[in-house]
N, CA, C and O of each residue as an XYZ file, in Angstrom:
528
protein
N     -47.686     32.911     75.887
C     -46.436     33.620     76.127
C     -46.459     34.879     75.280
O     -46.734     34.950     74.082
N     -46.130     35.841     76.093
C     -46.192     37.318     75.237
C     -44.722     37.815     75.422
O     -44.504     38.241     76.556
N     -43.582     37.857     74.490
C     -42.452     38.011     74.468
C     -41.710     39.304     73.294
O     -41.873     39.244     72.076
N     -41.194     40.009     73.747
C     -41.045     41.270     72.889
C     -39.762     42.279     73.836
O     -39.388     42.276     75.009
N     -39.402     43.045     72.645
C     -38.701     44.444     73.547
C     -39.440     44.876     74.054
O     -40.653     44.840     73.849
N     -38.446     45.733     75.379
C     -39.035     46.607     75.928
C     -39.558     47.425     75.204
O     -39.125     47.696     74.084
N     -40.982     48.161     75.941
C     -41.710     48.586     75.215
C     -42.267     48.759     73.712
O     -42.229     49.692     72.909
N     -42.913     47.180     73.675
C     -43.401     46.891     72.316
C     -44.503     46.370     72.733
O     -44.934     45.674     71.813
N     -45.361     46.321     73.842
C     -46.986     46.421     74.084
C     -47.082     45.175     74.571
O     -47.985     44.472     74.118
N     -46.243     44.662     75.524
C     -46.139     43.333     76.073
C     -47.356     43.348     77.112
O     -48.225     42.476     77.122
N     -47.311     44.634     78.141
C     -48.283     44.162     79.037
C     -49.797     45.020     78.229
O     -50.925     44.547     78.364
N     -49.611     45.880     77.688
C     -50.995     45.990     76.792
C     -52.141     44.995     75.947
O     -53.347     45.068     75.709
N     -50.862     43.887     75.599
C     -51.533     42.665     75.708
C     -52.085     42.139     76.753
O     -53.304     42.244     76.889
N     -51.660     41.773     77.271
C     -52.034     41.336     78.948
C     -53.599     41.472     79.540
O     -54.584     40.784     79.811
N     -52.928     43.390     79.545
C     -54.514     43.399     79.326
C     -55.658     43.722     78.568
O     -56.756     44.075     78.997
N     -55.262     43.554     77.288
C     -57.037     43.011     76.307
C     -56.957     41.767     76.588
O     -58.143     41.443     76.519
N     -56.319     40.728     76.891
C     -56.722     39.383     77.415
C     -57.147     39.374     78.750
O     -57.981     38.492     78.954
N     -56.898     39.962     79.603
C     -57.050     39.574     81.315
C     -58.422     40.763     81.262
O     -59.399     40.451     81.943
N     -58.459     41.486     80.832
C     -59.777     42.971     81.322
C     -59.032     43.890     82.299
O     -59.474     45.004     82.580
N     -57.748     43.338     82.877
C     -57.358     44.105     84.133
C     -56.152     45.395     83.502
O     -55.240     44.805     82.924
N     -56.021     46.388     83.489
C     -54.878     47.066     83.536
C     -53.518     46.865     84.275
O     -53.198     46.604     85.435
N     -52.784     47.124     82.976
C     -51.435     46.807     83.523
C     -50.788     48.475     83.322
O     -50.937     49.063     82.250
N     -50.261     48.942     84.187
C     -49.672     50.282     83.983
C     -48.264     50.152     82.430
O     -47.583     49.161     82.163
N     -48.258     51.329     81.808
C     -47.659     51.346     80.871
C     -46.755     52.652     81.050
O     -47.226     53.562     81.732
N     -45.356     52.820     80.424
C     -45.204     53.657     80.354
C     -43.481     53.982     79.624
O     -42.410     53.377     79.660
N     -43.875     55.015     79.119
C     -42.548     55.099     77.999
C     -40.990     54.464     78.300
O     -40.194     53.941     77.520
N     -40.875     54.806     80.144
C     -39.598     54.261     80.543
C     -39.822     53.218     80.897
O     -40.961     52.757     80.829
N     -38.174     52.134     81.669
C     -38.745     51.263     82.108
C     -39.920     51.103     83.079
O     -39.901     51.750     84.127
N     -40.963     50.264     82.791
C     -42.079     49.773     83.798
C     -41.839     48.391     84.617
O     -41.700     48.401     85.840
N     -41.794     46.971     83.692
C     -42.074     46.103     84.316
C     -40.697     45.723     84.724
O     -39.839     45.332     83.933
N     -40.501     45.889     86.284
C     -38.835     45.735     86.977
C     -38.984     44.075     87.397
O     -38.063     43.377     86.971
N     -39.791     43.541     87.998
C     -40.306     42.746     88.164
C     -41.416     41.707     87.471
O     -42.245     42.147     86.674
N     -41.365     40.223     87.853
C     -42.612     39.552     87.000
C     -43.406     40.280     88.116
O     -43.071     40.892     89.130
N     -44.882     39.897     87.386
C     -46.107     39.981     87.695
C     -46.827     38.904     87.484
O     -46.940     38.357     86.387
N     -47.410     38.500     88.639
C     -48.126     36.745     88.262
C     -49.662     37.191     88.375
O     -49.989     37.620     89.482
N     -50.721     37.145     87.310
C     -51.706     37.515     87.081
C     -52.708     36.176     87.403
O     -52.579     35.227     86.631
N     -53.711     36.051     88.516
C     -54.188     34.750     88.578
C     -55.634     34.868     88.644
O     -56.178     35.331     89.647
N     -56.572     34.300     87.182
C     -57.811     34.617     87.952
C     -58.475     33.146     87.366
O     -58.255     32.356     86.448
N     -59.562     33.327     88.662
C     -60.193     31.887     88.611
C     -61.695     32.410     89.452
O     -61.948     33.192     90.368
N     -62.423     31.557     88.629
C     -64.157     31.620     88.823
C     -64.380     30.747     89.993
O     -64.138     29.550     90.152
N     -64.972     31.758     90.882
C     -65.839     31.359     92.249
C     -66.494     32.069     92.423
O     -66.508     33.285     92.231
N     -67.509     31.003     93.046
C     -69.052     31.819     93.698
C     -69.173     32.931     94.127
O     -70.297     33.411     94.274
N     -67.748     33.800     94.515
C     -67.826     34.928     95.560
C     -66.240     35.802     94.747
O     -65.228     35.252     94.314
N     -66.550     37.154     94.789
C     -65.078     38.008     94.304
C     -64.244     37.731     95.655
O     -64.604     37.496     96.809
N     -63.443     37.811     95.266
C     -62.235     38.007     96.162
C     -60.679     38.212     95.133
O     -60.254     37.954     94.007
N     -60.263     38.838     96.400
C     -58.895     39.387     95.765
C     -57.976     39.004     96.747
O     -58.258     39.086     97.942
N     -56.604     38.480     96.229
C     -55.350     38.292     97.198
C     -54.122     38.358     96.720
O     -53.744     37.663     95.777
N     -53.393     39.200     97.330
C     -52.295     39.832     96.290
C     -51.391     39.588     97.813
O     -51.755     39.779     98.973
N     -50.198     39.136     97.307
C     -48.529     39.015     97.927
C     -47.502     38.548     97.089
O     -47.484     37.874     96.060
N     -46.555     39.142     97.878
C     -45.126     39.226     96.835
C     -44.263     37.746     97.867
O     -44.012     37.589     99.062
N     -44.015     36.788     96.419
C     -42.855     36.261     96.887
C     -41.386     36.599     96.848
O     -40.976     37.009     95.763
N     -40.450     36.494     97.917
C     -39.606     36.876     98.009
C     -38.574     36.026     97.015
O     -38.704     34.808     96.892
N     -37.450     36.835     96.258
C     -36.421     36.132     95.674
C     -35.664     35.379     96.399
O     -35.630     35.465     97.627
N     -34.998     34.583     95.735
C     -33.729     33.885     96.726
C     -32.758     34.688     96.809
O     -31.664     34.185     96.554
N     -32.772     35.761     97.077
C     -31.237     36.331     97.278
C     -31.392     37.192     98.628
O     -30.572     37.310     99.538
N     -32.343     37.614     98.537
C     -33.474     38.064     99.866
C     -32.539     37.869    101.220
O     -31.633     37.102    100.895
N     -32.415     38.201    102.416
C     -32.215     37.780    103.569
C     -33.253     37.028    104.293
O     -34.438     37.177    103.996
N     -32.897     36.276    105.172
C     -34.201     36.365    106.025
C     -34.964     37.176    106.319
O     -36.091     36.940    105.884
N     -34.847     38.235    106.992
C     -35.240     39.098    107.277
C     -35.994     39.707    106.334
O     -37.200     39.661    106.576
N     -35.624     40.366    105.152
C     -36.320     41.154    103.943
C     -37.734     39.928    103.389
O     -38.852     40.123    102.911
N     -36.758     38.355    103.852
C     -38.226     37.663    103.301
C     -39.245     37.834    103.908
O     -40.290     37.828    103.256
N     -39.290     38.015    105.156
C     -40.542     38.207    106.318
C     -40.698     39.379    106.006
O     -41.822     39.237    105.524
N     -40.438     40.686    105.855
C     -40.614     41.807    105.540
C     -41.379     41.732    104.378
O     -42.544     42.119    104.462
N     -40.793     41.137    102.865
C     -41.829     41.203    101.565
C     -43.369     40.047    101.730
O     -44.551     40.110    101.392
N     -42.617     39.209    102.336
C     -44.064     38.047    102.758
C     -45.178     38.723    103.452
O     -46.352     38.405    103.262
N     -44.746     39.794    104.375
C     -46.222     40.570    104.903
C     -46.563     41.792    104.303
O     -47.304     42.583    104.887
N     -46.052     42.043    103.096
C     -46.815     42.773    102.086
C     -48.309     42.057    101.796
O     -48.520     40.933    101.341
N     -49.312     43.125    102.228
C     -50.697     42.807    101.681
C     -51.621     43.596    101.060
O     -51.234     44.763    100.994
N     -52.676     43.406    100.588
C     -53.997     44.106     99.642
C     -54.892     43.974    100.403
O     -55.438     42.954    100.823
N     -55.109     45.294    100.651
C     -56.886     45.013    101.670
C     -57.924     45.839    100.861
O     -58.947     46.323    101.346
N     -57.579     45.925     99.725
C     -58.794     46.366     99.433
C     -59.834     45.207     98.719
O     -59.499     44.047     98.960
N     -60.846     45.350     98.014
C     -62.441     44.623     97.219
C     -61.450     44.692     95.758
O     -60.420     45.267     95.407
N     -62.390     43.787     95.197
C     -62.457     43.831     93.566
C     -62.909     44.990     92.930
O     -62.350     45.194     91.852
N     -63.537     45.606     93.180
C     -64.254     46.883     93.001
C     -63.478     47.953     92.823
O     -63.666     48.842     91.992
N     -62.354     47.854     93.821
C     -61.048     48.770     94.042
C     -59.426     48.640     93.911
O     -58.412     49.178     94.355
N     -59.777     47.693     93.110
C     -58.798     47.012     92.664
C     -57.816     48.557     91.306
O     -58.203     49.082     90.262
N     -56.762     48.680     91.987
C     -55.982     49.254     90.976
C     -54.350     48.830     90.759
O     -53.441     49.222     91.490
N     -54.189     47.917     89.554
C     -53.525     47.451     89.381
C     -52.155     48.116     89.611
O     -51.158     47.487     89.964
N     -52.191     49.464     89.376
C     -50.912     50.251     88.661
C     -50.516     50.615     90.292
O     -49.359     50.334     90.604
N     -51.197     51.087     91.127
C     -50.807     51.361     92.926
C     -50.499     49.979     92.848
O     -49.478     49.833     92.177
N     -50.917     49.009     93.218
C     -50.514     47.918     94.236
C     -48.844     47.505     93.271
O     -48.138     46.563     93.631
N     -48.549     48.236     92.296
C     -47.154     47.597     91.138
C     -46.489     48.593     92.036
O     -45.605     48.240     92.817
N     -46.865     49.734     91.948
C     -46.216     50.992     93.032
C     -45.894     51.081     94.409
O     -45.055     51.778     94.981
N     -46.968     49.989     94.979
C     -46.406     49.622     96.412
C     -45.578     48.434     96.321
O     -44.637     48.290     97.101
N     -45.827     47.647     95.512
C     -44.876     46.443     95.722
C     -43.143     47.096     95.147
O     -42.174     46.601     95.723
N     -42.872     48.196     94.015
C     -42.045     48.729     93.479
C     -41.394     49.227     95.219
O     -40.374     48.639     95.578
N     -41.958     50.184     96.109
C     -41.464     50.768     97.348
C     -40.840     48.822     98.408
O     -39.669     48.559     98.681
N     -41.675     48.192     98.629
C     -41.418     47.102     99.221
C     -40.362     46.142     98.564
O     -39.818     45.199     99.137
N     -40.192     46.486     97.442
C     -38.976     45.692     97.007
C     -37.987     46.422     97.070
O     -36.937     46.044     96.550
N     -38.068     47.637     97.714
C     -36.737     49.024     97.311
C     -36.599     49.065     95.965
O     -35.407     48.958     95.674
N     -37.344     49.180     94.956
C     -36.873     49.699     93.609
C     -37.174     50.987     93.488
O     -36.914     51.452     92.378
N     -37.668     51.769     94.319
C     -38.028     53.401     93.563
C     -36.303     53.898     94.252
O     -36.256     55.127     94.300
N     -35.525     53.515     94.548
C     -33.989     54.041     94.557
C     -33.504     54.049     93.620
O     -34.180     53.647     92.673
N     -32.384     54.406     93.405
C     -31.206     54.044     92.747
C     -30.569     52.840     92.678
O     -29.791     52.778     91.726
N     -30.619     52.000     93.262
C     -29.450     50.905     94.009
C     -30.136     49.531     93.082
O     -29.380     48.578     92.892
N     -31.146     49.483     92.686
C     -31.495     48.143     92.147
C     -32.618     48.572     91.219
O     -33.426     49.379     91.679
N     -32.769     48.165     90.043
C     -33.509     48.285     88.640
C     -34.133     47.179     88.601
O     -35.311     47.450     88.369
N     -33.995     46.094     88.698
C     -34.806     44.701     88.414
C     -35.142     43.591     89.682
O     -34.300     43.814     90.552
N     -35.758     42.838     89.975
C     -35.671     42.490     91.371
C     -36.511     40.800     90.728
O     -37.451     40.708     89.938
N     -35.769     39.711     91.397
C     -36.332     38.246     91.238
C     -37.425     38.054     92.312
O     -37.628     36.871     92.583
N     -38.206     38.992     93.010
C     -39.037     39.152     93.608
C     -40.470     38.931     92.565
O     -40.754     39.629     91.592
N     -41.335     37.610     93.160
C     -42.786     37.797     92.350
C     -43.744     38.466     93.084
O     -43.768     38.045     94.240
N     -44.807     39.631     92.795
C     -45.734     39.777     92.966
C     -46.594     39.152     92.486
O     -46.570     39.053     91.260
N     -47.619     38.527     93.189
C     -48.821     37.667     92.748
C     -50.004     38.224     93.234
O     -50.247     38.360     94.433
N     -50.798     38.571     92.251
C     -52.450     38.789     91.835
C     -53.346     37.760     91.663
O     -53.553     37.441     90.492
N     -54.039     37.046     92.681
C     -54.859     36.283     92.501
C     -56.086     36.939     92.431
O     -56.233     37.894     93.193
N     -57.237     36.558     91.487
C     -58.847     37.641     91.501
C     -59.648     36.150     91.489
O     -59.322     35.161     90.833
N     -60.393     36.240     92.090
C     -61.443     34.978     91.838
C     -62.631     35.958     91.704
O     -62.732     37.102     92.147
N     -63.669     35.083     90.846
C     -64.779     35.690     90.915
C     -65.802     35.004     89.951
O     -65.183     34.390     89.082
N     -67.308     34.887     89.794
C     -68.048     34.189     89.267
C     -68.107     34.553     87.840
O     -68.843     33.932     87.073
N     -66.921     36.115     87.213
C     -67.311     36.198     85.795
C     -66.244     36.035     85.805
O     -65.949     36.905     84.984
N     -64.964     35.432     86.181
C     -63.639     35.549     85.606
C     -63.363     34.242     85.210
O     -63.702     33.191     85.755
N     -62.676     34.437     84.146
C     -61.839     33.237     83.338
C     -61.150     32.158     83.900
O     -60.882     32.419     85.072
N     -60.781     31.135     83.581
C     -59.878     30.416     84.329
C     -58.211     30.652     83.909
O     -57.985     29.806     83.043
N     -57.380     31.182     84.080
C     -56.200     31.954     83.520
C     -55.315     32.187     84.151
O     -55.629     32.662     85.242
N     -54.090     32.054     83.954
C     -52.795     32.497     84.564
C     -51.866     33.573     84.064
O     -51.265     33.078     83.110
N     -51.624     34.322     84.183
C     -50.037     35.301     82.954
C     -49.295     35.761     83.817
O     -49.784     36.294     84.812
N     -47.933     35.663     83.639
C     -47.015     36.438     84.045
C     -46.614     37.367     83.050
O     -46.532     37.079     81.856
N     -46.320     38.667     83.619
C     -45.574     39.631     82.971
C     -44.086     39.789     83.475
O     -44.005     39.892     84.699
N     -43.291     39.816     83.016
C     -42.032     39.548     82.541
C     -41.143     41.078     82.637
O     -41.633     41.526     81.600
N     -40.497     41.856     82.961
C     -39.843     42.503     82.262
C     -39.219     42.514     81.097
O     -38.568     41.501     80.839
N     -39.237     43.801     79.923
C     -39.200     43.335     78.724
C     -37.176     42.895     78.077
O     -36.172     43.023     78.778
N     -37.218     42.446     76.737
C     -35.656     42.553     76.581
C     -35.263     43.744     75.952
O     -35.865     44.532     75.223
N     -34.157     43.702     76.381
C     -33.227     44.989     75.865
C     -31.956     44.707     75.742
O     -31.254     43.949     76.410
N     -31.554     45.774     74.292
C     -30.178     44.984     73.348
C     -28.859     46.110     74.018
O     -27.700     45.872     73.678
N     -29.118     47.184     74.868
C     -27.845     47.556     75.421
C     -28.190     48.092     76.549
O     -29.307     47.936     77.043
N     -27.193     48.832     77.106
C     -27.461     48.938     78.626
C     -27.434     50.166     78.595
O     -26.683     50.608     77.725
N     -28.313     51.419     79.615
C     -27.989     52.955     79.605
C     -27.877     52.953     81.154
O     -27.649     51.961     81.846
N     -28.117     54.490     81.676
C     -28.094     54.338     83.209
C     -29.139     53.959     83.495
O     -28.857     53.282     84.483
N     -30.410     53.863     83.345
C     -31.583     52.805     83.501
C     -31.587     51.477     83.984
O     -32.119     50.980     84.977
N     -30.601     50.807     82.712
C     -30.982     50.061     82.967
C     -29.710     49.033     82.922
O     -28.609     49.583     82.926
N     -29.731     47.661     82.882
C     -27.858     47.398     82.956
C     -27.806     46.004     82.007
O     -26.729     45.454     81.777
């Protein structure tokens, strides 16, 4: 468990443990968890989808459920696919800052660890227009 204020190097941890980059950045970043999953198999592969929150409609759930990653391990960039899932959850608006929506990162591959992490959005002791 990696637990801290916002911006006090929560997902910088993340990744010197995982090898993978987690985007960083002075304002809020992590609006959403991030479920980090990697596990050793014979072959790379990558599979990334967002589960939908319960507050979701029907509709928006089938909409975030066919969010997908087509790219290789090779091309794997953590900080876009946070940026597309950020557009698919509607957070680059105004209207919503945090979302109970999980994105999940599964990586398999014959040098990867056996490991799980979620990243968390961080805490914060008052509210600005950011954030609430």
């Amino acid at each position: 468990i990696v637990c801290g204020d916002q911006s006090s190097g929560k997902s910088s941890a993340l990744e010197a443990i995982s090898g993978m980059s987690f985007p960083a950045k002075d304002n809020l970043c992590t609006r959403f968890a991030t479920e980090l999953i990697l596990r050793r198999a014979p072959a790379a592969d990558v599979d990334i989808h967002i589960t939908p929150g319960p507050e979701r409609s029907d509709e928006e759930k089938a909409r975030l459920r066919d969010f997908t990653y087509s790219r290789t391990l090779a091309d794997l960039d953590i900080g876009h696919v946070i940026d597309d899932a950020k557009s698919a959850m509607d957070l680059n608006g105004n209207n919503k800052v945090f979302s109970t929506d999980v994105l999940r990162i599964e990586i398999s591959g014959p040098s990867q660890p056996h490991l799980t992490m979620v990243d968390l959005p961080g805490l914060f002791l008052a509210g600005n227009k950011d954030q609430s």
